[in-house]
Backbone as JSON Lines, residues from 0, in Angstrom:
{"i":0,"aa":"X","n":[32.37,48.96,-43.92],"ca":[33.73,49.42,-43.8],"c":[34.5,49.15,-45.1]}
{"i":1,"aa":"X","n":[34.3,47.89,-45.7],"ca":[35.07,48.21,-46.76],"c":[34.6,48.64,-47.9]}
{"i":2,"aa":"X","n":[33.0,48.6,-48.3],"ca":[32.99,49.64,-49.28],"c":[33.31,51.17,-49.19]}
{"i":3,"aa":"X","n":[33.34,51.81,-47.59],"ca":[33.81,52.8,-47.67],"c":[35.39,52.96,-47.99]}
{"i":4,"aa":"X","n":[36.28,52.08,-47.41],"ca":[36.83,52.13,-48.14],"c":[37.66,51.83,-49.37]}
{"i":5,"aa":"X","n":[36.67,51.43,-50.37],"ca":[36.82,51.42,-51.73],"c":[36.63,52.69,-52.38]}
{"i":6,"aa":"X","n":[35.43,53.54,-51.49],"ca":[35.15,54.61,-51.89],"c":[36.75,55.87,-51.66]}
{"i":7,"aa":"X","n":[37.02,55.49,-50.47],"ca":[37.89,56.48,-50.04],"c":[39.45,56.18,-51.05]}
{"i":8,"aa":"X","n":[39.06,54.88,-51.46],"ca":[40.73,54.81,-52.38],"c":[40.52,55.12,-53.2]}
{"i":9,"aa":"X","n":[39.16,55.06,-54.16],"ca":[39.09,56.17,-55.07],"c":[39.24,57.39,-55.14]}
{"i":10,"aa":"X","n":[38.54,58.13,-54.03],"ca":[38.9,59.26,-54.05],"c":[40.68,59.93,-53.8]}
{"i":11,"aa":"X","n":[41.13,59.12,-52.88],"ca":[42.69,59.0,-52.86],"c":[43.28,58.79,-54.33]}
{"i":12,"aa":"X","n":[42.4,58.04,-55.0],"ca":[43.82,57.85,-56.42],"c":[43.42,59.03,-57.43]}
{"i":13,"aa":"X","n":[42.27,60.09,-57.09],"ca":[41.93,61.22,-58.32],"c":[43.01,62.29,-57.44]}
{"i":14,"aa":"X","n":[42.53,62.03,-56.03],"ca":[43.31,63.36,-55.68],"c":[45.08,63.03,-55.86]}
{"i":15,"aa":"X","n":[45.54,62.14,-55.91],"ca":[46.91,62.04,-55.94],"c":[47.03,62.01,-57.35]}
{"i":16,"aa":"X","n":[46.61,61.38,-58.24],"ca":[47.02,61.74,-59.73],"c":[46.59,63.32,-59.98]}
{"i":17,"aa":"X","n":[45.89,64.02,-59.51],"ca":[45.46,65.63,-59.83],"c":[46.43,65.85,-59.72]}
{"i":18,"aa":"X","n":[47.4,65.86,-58.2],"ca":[48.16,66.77,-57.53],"c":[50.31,66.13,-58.18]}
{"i":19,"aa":"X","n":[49.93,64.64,-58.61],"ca":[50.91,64.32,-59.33],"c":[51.34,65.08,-61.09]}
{"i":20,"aa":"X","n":[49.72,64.96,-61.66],"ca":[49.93,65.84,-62.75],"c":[49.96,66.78,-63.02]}
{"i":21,"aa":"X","n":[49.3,68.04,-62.01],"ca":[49.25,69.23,-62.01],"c":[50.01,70.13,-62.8]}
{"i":22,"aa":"X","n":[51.71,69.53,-63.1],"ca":[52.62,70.42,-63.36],"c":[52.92,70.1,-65.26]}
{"i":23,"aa":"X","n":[52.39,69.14,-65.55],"ca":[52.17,69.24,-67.01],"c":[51.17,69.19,-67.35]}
{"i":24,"aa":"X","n":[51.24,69.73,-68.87],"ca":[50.09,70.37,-69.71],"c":[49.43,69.1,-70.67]}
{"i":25,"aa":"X","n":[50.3,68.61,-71.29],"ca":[49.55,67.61,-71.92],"c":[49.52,66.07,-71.26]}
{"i":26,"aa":"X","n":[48.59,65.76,-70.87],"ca":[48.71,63.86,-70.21],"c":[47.58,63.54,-70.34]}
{"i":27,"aa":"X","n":[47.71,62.31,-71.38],"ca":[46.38,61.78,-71.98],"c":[45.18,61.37,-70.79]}
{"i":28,"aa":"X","n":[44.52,61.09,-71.73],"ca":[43.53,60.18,-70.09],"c":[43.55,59.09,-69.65]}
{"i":29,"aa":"X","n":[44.2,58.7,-70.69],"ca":[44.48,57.15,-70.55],"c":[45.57,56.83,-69.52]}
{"i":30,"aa":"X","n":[46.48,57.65,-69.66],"ca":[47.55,57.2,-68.81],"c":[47.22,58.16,-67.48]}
{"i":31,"aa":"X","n":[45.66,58.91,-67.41],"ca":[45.42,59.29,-65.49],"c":[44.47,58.3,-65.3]}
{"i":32,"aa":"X","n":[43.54,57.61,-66.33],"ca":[43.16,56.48,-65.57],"c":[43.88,55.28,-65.58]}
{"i":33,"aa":"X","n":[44.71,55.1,-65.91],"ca":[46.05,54.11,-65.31],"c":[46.2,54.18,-64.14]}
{"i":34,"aa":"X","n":[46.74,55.09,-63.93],"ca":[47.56,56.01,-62.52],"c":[46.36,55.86,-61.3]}
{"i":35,"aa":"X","n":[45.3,56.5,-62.23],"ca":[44.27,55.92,-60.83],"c":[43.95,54.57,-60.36]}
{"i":36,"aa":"X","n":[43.64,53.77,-61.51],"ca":[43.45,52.14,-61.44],"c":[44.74,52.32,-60.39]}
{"i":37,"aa":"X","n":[45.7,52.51,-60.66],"ca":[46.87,51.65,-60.18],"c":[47.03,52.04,-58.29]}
{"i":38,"aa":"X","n":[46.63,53.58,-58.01],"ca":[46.18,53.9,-56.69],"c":[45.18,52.93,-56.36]}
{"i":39,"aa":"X","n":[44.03,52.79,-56.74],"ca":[42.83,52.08,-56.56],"c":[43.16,50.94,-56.23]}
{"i":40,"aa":"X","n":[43.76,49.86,-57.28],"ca":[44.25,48.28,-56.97],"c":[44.97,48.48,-55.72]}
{"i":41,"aa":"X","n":[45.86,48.79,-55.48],"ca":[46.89,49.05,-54.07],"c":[46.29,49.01,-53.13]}
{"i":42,"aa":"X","n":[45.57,50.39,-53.17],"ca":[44.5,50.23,-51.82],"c":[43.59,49.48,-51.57]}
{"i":43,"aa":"X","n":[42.98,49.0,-52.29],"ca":[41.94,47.9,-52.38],"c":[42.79,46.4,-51.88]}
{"i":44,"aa":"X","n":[43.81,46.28,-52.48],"ca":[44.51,44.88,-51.81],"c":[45.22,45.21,-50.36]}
{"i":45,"aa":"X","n":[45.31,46.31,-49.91],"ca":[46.21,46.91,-48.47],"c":[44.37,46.4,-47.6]}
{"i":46,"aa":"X","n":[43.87,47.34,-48.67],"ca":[42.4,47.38,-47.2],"c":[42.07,45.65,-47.13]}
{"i":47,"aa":"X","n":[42.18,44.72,-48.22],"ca":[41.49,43.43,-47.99],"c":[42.78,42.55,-46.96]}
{"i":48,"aa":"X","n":[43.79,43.09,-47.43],"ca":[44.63,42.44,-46.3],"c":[44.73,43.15,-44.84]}
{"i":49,"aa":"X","n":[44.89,44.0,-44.61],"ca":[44.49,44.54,-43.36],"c":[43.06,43.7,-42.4]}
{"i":50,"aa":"X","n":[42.03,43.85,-43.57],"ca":[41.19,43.66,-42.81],"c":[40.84,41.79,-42.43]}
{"i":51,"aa":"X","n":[41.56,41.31,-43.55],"ca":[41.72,39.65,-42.85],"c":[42.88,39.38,-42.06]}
{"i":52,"aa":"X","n":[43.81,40.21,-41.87],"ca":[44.55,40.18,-40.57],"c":[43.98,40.35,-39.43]}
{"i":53,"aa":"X","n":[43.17,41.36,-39.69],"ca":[42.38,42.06,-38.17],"c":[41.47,41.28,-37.91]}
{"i":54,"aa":"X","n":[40.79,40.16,-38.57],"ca":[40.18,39.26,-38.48],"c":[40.94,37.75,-37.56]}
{"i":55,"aa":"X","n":[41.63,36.88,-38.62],"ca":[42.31,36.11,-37.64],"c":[43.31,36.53,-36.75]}
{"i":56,"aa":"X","n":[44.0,38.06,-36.17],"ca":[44.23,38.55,-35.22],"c":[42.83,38.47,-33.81]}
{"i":57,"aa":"X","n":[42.03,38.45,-34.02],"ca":[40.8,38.66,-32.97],"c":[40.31,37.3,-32.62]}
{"i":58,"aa":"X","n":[40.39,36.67,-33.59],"ca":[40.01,35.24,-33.85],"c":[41.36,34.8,-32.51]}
{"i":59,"aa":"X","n":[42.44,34.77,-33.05],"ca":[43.85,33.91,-32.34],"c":[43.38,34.59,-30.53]}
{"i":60,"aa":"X","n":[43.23,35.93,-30.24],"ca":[42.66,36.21,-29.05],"c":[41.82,35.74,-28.69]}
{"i":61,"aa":"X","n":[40.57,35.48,-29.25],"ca":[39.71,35.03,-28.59],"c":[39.57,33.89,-28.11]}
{"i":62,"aa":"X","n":[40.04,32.49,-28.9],"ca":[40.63,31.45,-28.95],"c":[41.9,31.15,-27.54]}
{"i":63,"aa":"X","n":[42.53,32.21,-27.5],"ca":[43.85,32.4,-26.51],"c":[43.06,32.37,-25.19]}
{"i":64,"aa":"X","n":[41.79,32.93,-25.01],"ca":[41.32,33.49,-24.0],"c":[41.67,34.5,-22.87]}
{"i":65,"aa":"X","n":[42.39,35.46,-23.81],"ca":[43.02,36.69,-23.3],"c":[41.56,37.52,-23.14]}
{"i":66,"aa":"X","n":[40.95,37.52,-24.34],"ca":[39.45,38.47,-23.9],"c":[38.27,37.44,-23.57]}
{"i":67,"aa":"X","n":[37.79,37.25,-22.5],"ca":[36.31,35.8,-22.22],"c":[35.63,36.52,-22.92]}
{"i":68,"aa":"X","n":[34.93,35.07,-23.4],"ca":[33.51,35.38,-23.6],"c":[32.65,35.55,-22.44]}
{"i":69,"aa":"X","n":[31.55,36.13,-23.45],"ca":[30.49,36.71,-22.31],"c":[29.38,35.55,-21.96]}
């Protein structure tokens, strides 16, 4: 799950810098792989926090004994 999505925030930061630069003619590359790094880092720190929330979220339930073990 999360290398997919590492994969998927990459692909999120080409398609949003494409569709951000689309409308000018000259923009170095340097500053679209900026733009992408900078999509990329974001999502990459949203997905690692999400997913250690969703972690000690399940953890605090299970512990609660709202869901038994089996």
């Amino acid at each position: 799950m999360f290398w997919g999505g590492i994969l998927g925030s990459i692909f999120n930061g080409f398609g949003l810098t494409l569709l951000n630069q689309s409308y000018k003619t000259t923009v170095d590359n340097s500053a679209l792989l900026l733009e992408v790094m900078g999509f990329v880092v974001g999502d990459v720190l949203g997905l690692i926090f999400c997913l250690v929330s969703i972690v000690y979220l399940f953890r605090m339930i299970r512990f609660s004994k709202i869901i038994p073990d089996r």
